[in-house]
N, CA, C and O atoms as CSV, one atom per row, in Angstrom:
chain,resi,resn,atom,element,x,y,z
A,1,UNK,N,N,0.843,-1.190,0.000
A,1,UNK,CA,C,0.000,0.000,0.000
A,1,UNK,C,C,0.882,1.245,0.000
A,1,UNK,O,O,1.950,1.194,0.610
A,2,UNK,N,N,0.532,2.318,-0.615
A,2,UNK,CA,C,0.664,3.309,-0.729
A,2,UNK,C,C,1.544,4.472,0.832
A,2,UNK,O,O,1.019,4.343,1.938
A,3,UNK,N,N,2.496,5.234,0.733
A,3,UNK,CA,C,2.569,5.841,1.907
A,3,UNK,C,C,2.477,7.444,2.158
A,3,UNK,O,O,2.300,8.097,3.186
A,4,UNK,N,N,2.719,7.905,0.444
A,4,UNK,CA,C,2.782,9.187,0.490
A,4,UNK,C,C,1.564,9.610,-0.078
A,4,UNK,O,O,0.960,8.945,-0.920
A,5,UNK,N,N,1.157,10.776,0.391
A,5,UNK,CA,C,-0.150,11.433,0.059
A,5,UNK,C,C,-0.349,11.647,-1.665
A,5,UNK,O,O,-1.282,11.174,-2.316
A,6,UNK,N,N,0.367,12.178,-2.011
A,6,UNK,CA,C,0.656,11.692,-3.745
A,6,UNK,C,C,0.599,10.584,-4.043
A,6,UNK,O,O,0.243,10.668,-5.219
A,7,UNK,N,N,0.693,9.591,-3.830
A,7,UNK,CA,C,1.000,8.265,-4.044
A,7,UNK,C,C,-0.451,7.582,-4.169
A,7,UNK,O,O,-0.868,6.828,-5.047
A,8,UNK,N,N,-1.137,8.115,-2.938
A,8,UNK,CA,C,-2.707,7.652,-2.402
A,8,UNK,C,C,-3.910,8.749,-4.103
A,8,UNK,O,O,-4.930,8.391,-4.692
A,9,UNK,N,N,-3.253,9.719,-4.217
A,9,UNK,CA,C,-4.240,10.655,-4.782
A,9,UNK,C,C,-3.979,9.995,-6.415
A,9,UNK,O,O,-4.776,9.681,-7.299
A,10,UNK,N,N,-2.601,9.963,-6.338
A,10,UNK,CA,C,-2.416,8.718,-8.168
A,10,UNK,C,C,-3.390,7.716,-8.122
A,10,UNK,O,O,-4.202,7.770,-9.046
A,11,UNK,N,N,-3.551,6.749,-7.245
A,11,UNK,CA,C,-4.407,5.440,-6.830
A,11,UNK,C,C,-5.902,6.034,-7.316
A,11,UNK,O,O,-6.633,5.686,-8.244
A,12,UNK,N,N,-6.041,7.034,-6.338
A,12,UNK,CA,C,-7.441,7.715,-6.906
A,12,UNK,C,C,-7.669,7.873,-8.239
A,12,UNK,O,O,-8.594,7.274,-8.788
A,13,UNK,N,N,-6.808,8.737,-8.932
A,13,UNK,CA,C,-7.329,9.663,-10.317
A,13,UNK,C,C,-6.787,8.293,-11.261
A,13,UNK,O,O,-7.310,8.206,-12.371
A,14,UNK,N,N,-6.012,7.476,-10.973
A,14,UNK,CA,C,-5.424,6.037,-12.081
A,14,UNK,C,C,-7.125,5.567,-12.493
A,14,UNK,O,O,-7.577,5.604,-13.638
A,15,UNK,N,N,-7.979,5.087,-11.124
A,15,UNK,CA,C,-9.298,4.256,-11.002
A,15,UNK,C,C,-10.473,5.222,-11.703
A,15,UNK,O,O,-11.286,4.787,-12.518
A,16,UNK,N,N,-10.423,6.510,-11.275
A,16,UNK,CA,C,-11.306,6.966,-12.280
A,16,UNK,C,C,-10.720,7.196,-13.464
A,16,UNK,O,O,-11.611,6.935,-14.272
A,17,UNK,N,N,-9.687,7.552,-14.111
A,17,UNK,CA,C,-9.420,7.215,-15.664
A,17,UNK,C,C,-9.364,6.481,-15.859
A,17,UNK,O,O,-9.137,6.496,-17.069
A,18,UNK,N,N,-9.408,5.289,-15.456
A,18,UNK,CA,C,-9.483,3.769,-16.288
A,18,UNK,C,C,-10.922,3.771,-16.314
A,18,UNK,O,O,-11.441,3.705,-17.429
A,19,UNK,N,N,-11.835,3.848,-15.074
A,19,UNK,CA,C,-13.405,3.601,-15.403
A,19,UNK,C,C,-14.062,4.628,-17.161
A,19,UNK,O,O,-14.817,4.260,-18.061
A,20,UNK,N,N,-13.362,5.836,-16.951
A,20,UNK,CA,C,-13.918,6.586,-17.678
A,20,UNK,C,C,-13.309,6.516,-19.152
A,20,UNK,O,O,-13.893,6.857,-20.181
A,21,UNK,N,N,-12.008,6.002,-19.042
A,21,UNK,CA,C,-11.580,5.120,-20.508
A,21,UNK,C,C,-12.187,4.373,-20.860
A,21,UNK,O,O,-12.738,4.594,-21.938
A,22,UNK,N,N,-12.390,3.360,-20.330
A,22,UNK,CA,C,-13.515,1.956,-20.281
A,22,UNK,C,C,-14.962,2.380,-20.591
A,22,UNK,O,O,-15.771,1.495,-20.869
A,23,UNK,N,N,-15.175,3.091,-20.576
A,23,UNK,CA,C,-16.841,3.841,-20.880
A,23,UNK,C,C,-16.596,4.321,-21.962
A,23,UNK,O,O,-17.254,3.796,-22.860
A,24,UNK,N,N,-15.783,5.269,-22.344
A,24,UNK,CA,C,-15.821,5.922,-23.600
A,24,UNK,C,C,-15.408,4.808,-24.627
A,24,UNK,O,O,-15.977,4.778,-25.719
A,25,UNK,N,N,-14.537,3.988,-24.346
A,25,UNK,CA,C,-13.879,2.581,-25.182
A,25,UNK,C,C,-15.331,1.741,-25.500
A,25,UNK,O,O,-15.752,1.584,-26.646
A,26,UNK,N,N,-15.849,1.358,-24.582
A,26,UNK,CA,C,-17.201,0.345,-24.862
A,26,UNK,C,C,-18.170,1.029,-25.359
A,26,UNK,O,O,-19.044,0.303,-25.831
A,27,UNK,N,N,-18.412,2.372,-25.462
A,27,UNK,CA,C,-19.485,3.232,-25.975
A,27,UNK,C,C,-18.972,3.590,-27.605
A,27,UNK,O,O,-19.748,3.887,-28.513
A,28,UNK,N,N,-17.637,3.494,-27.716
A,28,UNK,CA,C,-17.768,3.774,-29.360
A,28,UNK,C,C,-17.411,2.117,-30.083
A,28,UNK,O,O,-17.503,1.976,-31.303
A,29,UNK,N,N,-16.995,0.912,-29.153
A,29,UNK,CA,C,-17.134,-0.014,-30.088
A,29,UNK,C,C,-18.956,-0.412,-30.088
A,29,UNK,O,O,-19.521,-1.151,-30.895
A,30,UNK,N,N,-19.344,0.046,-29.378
A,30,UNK,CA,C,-21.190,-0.068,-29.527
A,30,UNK,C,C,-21.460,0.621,-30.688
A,30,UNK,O,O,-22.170,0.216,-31.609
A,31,UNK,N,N,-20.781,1.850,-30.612
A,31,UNK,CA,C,-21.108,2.825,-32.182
A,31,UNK,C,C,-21.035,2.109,-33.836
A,31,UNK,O,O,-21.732,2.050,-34.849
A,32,UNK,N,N,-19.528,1.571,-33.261
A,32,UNK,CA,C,-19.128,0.813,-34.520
A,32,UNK,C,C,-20.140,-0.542,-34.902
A,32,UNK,O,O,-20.674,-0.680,-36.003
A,33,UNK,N,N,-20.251,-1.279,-34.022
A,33,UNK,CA,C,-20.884,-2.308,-34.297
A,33,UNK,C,C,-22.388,-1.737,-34.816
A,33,UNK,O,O,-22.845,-2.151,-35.881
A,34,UNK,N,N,-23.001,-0.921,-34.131
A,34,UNK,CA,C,-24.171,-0.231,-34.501
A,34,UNK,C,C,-24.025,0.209,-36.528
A,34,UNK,O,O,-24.765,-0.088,-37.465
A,35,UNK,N,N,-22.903,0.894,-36.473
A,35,UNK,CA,C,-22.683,1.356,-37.718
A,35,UNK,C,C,-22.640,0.654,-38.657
A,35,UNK,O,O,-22.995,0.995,-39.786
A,36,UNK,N,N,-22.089,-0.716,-38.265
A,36,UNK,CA,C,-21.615,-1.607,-39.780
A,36,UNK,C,C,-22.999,-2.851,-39.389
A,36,UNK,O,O,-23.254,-3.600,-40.332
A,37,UNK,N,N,-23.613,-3.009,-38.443
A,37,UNK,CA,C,-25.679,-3.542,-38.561
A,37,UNK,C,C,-26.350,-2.740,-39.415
A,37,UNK,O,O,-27.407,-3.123,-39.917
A,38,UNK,N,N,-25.669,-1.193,-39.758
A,38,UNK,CA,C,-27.068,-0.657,-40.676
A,38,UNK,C,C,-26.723,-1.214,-42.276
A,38,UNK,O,O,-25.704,-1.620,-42.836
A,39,UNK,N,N,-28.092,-1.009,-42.669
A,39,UNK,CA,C,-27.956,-1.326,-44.178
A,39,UNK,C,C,-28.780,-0.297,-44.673
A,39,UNK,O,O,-29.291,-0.859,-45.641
A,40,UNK,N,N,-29.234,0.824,-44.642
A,40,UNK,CA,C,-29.269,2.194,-45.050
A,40,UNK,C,C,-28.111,3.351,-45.418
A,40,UNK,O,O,-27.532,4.112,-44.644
A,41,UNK,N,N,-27.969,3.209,-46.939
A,41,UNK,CA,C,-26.714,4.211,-46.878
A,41,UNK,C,C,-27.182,5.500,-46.112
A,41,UNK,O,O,-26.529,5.792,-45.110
A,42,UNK,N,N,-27.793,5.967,-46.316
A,42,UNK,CA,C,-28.134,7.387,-45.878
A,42,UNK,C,C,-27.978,7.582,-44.397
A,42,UNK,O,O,-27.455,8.498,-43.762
A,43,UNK,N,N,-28.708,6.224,-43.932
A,43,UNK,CA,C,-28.716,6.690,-42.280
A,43,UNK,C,C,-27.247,6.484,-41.993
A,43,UNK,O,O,-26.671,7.331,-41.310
A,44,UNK,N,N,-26.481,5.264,-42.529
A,44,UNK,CA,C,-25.005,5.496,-42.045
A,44,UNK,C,C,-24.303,6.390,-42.360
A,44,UNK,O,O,-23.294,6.655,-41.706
A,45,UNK,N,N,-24.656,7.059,-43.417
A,45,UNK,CA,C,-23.598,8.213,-43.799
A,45,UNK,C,C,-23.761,9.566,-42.740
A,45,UNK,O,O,-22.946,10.432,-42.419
A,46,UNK,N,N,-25.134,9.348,-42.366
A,46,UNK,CA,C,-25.359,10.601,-41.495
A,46,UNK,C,C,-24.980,10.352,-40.182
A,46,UNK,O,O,-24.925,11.360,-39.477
A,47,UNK,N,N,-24.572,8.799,-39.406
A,47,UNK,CA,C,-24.276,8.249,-38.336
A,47,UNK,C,C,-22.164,8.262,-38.489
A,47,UNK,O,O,-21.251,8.272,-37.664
A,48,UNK,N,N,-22.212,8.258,-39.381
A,48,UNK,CA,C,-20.190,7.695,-39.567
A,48,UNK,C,C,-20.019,9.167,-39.071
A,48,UNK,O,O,-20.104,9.074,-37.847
A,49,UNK,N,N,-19.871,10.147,-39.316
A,49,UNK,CA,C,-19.281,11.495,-38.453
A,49,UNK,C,C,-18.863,11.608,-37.057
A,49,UNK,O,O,-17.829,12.009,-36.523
A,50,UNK,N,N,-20.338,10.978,-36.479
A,50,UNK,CA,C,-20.370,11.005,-35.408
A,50,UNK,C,C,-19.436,9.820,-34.551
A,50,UNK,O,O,-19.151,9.840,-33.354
A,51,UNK,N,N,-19.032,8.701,-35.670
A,51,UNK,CA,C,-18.386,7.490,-35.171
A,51,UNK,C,C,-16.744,8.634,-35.229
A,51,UNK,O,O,-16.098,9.320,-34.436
A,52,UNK,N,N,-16.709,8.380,-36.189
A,52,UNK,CA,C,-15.463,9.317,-36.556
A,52,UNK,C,C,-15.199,9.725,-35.102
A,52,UNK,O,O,-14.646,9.092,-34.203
A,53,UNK,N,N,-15.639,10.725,-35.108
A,53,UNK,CA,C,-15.284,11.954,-34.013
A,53,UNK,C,C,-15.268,10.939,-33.213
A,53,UNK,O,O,-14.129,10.632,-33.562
A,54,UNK,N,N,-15.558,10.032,-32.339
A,54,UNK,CA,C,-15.649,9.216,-31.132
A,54,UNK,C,C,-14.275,8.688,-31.179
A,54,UNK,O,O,-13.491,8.966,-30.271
A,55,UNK,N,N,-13.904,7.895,-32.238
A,55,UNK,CA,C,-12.480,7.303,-32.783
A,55,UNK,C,C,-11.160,8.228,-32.925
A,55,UNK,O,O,-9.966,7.956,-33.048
A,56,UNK,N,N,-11.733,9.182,-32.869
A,56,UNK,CA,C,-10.680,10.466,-32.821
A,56,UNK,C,C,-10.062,10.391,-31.654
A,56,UNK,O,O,-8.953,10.029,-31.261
A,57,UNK,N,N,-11.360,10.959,-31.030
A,57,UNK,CA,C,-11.226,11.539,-29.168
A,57,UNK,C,C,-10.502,9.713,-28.504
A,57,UNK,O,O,-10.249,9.810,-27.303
A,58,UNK,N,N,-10.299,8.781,-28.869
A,58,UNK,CA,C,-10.022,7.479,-28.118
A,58,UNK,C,C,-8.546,7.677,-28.594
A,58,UNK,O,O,-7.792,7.283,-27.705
A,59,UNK,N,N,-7.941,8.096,-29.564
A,59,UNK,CA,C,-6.887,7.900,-30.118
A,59,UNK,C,C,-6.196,9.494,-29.501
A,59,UNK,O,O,-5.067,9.584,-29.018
A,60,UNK,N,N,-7.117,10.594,-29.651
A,60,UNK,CA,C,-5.924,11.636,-28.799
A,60,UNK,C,C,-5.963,11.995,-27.100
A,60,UNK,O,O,-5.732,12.908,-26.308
A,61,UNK,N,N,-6.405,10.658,-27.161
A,61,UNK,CA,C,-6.457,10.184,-25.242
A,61,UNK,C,C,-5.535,9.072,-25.005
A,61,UNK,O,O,-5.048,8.767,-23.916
A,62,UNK,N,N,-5.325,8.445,-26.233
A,62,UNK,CA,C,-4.377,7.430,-26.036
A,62,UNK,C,C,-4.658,5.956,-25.409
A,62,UNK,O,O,-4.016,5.191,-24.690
A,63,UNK,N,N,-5.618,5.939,-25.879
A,63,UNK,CA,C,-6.768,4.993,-25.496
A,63,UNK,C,C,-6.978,3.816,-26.254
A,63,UNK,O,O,-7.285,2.684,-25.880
A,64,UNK,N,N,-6.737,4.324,-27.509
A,64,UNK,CA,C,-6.275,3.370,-28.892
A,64,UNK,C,C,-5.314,4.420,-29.124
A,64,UNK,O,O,-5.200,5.578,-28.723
A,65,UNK,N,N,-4.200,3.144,-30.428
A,65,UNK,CA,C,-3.547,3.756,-31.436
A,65,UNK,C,C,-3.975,4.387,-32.120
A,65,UNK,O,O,-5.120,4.303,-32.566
A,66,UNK,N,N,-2.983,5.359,-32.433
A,66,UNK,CA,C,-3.652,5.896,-34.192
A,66,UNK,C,C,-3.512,5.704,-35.538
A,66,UNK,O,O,-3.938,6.316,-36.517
A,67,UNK,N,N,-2.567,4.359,-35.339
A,67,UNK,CA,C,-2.929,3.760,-36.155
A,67,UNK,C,C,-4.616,2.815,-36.607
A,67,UNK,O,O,-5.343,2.679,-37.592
A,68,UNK,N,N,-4.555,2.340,-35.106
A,68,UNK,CA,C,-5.560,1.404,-35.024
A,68,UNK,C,C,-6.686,2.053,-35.464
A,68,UNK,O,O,-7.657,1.587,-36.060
A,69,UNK,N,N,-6.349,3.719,-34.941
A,69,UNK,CA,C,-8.367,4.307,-35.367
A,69,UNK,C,C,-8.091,4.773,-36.555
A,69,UNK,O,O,-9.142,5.237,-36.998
A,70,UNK,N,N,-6.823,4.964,-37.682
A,70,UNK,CA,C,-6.836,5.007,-39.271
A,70,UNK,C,C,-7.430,4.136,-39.388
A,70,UNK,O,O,-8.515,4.333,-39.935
A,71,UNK,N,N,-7.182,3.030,-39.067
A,71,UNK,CA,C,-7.645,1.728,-39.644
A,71,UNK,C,C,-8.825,1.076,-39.748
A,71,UNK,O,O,-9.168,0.273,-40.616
A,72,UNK,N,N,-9.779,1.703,-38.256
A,72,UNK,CA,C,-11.287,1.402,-38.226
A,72,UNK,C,C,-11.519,2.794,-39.032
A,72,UNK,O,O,-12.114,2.437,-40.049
A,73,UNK,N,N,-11.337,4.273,-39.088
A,73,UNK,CA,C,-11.966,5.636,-39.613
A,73,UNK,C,C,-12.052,4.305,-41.359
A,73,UNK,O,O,-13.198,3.974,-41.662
A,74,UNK,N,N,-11.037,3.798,-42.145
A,74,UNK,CA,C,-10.806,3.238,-43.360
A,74,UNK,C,C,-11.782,2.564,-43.300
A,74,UNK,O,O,-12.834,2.904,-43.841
A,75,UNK,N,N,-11.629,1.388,-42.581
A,75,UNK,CA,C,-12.417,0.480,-42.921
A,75,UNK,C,C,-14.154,0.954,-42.842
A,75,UNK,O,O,-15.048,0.833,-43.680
A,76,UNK,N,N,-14.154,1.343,-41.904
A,76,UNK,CA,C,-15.911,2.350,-41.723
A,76,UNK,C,C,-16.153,3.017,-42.595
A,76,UNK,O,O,-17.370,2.995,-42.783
A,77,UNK,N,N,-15.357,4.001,-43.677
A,77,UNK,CA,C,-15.754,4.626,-44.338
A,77,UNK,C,C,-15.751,3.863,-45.945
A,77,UNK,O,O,-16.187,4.398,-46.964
A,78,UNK,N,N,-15.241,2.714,-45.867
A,78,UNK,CA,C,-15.053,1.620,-47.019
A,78,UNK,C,C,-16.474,1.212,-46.912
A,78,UNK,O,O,-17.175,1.205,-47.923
A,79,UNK,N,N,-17.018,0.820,-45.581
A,79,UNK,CA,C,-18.422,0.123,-45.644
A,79,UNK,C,C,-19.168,0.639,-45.788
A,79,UNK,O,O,-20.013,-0.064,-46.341
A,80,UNK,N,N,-19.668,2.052,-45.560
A,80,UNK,CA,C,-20.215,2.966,-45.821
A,80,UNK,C,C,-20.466,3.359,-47.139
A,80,UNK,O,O,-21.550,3.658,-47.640
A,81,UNK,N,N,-19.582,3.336,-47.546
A,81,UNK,CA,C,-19.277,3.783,-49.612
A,81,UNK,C,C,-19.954,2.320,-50.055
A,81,UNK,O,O,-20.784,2.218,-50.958
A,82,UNK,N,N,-19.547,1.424,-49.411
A,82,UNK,CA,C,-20.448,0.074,-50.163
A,82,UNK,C,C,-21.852,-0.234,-50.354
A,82,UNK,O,O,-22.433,-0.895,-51.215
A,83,UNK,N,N,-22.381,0.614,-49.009
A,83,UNK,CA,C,-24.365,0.355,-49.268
A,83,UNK,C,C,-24.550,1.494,-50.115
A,83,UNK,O,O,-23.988,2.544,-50.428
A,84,UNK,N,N,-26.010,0.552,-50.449
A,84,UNK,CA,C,-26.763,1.402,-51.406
A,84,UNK,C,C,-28.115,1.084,-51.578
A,84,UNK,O,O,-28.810,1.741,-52.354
């Protein structure tokens, strides 16, 4: 256990950024999966922005790579261009 008062307040703010990583992480792979179930181009095209931006904010939190969110922004916007 912990002895210095810094030490105790890291412990603190570590547990709520991991909870609140973990929320924002499981709330945009819900997005994604949501995104690539539709089969409406229109409604996904008007829904991918909003994925986007989610995949952004995970990657300049460092939450994912940025490679990894090129790679889903690609592939999402590949599936997207495919319905019709």
């Amino acid at each position: 256990m912990a002895n210095h008062k810094s030490a105790l307040k890291r412990i603190r703010s570590n547990e709520s950024k991991r909870l609140r990583n973990r929320y924002q992480h499981k709330t945009t792979r819900g997005a994604i999966k949501r995104l690539r179930d539709m089969e409406k181009a229109k409604e996904a095209s008007e829904y991918l922005p909003s994925v986007i931006s989610m995949i952004d904010k995970l990657a300049k939190n460092n939450i994912i790579h940025d490679n990894k969110a090129s790679n889903l922004k690609s592939s999402l916007t590949k599936h997207v261009a495919s319905l019709s």
